[in-house]
N, CA, C and O atoms as a MOPAC input file, in Angstrom:
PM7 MOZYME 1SCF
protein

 N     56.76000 1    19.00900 1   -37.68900 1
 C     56.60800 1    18.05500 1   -36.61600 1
 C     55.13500 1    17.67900 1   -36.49900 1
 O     54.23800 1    18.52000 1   -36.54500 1
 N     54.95700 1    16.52800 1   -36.36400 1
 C     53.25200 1    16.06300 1   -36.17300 1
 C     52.91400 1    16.11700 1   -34.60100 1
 O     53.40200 1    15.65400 1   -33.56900 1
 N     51.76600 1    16.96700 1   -34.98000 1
 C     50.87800 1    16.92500 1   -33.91100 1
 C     50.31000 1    16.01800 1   -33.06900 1
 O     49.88800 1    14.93200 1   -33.46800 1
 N     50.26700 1    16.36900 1   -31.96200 1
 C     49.69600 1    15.20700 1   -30.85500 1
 C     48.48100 1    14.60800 1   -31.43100 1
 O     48.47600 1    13.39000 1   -31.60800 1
 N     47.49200 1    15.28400 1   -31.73400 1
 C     46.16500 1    14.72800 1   -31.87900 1
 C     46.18800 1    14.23000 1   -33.36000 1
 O     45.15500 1    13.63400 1   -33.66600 1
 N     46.97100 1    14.31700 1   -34.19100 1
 C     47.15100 1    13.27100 1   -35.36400 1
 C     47.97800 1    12.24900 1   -35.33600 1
 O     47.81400 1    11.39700 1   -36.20900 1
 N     49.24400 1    12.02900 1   -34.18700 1
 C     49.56900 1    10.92300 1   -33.59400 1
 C     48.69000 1    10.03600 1   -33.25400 1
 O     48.89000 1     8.90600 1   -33.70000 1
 N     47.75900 1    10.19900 1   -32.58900 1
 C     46.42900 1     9.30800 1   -31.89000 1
 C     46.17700 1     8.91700 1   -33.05600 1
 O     46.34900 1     7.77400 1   -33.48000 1
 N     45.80100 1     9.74200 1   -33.58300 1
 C     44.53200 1     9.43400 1   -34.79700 1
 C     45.15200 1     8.54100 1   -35.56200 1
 O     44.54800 1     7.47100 1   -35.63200 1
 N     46.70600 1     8.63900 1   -36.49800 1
 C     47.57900 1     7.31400 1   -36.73800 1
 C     47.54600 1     6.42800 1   -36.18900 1
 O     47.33400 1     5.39600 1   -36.82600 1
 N     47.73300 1     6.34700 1   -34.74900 1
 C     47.71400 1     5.36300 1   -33.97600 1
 C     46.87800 1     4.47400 1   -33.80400 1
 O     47.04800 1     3.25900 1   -33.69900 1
 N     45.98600 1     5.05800 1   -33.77500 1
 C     44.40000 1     4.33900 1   -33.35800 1
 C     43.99600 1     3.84900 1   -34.60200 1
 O     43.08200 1     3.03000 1   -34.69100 1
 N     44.49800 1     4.20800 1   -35.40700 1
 C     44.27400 1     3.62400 1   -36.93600 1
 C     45.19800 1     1.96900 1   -37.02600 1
 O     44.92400 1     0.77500 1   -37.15000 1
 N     46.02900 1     2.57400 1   -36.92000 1
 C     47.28300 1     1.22900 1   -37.16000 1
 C     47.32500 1     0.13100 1   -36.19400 1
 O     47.82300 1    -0.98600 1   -36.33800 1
 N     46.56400 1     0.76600 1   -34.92500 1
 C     46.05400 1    -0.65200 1   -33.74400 1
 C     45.21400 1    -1.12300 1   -34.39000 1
 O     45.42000 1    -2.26500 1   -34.80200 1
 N     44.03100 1    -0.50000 1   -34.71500 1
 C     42.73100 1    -1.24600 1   -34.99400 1
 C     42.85200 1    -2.38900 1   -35.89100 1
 O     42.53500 1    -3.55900 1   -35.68100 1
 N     43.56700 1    -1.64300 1   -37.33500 1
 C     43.76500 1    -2.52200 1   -38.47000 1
 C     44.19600 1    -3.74600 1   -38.88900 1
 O     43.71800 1    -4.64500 1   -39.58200 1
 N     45.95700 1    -3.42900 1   -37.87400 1
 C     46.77700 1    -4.35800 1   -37.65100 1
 C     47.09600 1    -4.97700 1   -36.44300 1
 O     48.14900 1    -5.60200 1   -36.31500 1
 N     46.29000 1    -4.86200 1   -35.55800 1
 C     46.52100 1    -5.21600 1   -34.24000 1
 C     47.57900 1    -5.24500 1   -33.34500 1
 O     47.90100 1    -6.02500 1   -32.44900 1
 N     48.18600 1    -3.92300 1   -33.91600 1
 C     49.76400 1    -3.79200 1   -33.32200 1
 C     49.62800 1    -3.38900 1   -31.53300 1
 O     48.65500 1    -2.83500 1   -31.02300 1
 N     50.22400 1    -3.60300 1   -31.19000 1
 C     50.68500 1    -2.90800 1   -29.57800 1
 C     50.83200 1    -1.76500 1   -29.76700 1
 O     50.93900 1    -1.18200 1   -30.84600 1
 N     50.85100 1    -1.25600 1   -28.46900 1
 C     51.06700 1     0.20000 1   -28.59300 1
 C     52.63000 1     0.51400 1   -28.42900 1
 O     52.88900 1     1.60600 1   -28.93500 1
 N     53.51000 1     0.01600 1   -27.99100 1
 C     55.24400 1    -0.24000 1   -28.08100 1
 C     55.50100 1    -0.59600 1   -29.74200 1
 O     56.49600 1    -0.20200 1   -30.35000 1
 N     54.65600 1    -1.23100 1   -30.21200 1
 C     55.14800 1    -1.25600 1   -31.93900 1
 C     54.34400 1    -0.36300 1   -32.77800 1
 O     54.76700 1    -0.32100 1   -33.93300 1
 N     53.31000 1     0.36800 1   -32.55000 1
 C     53.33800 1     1.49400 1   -33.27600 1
 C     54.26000 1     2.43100 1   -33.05400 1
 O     55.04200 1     2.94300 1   -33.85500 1
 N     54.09200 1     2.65200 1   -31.72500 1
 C     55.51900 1     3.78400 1   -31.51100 1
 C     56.39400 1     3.95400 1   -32.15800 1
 O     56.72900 1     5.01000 1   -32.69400 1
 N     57.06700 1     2.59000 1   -32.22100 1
 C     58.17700 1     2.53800 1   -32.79000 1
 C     57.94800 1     3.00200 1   -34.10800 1
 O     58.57200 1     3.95100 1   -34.58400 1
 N     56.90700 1     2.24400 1   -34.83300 1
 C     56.42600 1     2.44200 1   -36.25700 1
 C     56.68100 1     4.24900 1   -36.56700 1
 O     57.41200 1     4.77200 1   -37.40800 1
 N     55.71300 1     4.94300 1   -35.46700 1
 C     55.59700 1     6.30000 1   -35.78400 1
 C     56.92300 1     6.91100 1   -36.03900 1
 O     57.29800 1     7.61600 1   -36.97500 1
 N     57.73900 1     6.34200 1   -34.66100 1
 C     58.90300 1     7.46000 1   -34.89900 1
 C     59.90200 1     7.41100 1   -35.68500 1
 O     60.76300 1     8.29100 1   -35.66500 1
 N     59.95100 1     6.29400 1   -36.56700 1
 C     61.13800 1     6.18000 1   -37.37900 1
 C     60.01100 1     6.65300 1   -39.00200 1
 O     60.82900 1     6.70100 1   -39.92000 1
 N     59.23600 1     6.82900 1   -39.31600 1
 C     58.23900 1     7.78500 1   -40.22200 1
 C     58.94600 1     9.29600 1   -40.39000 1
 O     59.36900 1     9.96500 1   -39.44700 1
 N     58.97500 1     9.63000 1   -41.61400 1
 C     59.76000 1    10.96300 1   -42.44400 1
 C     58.28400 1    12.22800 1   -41.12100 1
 O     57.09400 1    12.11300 1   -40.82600 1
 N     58.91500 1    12.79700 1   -40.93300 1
 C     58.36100 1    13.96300 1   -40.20000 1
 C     58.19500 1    14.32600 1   -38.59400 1
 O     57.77600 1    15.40200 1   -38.16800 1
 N     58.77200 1    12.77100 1   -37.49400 1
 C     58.99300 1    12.79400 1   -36.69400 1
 C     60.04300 1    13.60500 1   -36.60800 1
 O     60.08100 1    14.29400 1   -35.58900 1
 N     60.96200 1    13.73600 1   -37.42700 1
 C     62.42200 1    14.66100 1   -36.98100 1
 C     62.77600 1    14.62700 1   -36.01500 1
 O     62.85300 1    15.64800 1   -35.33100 1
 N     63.09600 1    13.55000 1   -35.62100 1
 C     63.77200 1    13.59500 1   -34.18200 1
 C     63.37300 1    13.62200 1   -32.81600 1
 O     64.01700 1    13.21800 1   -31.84700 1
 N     62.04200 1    14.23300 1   -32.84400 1
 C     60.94600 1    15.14100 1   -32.05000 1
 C     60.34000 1    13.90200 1   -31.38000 1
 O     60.66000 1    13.72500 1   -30.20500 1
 N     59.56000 1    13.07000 1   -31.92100 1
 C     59.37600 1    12.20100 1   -31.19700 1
 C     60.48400 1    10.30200 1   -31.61600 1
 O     60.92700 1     9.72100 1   -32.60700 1
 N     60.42800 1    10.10300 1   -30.22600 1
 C     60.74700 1     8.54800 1   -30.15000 1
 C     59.80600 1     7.52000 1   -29.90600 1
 O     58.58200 1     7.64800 1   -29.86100 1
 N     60.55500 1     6.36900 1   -29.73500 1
 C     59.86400 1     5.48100 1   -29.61200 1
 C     58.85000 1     5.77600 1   -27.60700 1
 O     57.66300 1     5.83200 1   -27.28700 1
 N     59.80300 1     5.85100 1   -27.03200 1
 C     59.73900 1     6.19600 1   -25.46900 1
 C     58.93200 1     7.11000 1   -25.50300 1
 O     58.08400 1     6.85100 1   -24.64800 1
 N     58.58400 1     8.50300 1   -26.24500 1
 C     57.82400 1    10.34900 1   -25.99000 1
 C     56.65000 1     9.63200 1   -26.47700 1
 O     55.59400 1    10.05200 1   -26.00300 1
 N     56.51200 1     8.22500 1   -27.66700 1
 C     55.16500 1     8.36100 1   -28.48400 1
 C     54.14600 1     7.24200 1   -27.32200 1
 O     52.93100 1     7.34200 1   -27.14900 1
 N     54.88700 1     6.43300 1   -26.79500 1
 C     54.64900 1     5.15800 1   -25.94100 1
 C     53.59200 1     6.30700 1   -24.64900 1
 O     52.41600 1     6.39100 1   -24.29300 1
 N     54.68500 1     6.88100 1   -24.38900 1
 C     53.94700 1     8.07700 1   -23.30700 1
 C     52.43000 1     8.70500 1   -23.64900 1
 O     51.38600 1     8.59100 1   -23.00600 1
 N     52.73100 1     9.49200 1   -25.04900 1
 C     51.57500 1     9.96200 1   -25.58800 1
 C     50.15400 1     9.31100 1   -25.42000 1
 O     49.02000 1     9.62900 1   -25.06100 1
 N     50.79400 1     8.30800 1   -25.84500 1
 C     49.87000 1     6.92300 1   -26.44100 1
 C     48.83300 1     6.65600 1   -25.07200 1
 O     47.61200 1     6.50000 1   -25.10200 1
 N     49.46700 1     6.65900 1   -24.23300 1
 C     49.22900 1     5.87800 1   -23.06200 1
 C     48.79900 1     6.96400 1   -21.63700 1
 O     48.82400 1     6.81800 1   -20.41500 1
 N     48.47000 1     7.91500 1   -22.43800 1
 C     48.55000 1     8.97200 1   -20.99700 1
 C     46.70900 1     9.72900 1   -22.02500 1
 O     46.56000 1     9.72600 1   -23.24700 1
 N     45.99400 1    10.08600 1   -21.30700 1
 C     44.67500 1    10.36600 1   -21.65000 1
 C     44.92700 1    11.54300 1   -21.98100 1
 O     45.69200 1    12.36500 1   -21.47600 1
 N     43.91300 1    11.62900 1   -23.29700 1
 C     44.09700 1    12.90300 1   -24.31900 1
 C     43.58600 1    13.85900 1   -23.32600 1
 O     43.29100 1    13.55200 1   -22.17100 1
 N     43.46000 1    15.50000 1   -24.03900 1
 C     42.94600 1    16.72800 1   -23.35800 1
 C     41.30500 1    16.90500 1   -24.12400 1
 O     40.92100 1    16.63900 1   -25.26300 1
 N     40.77000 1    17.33000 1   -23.22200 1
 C     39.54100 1    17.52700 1   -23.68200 1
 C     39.16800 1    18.41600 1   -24.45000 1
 O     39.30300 1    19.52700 1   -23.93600 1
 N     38.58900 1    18.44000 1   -25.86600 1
 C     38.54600 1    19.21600 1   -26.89100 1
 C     37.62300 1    20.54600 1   -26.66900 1
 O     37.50000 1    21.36900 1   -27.57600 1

C-alpha cells in the first residue's frame, strides 16, 4: 500500500506538470496497480486536501 507522504509527492508532481485538479489526480492515483483497494478516489481527495504532518 503507498504511503501518505509519497501520495503527495505523486501528486504534487502530476499537478504541477499536467495541471490536473486535485479530483483528477485522485482519481488518477487510485485506479494505479498498488492502491489495492486502500485508497479511492474520495480517501485520496481528502489526503490531498487536508495539511500534511510536520516532519
Amino acid at each position: 500500500m503507498y504511503k501518505r507522504r509519497y501520495l503527495r509527492h505523486l501528486a504534487a508532481g502530476l499537478i504541477e506538470s499536467h495541471g490536473w485538479t486535485i479530483e483528477t489526480t485522485a482519481t488518477y492515483l487510485a485506479t494505479r496497480p498498488g492502491a489495492d483497494l486502500t485508497w479511492t478516489p474520495r480517501t485520496l481527495t481528502t489526503l490531498l486536501t487536508s495539511t500534511p504532518p510536520a516532519v
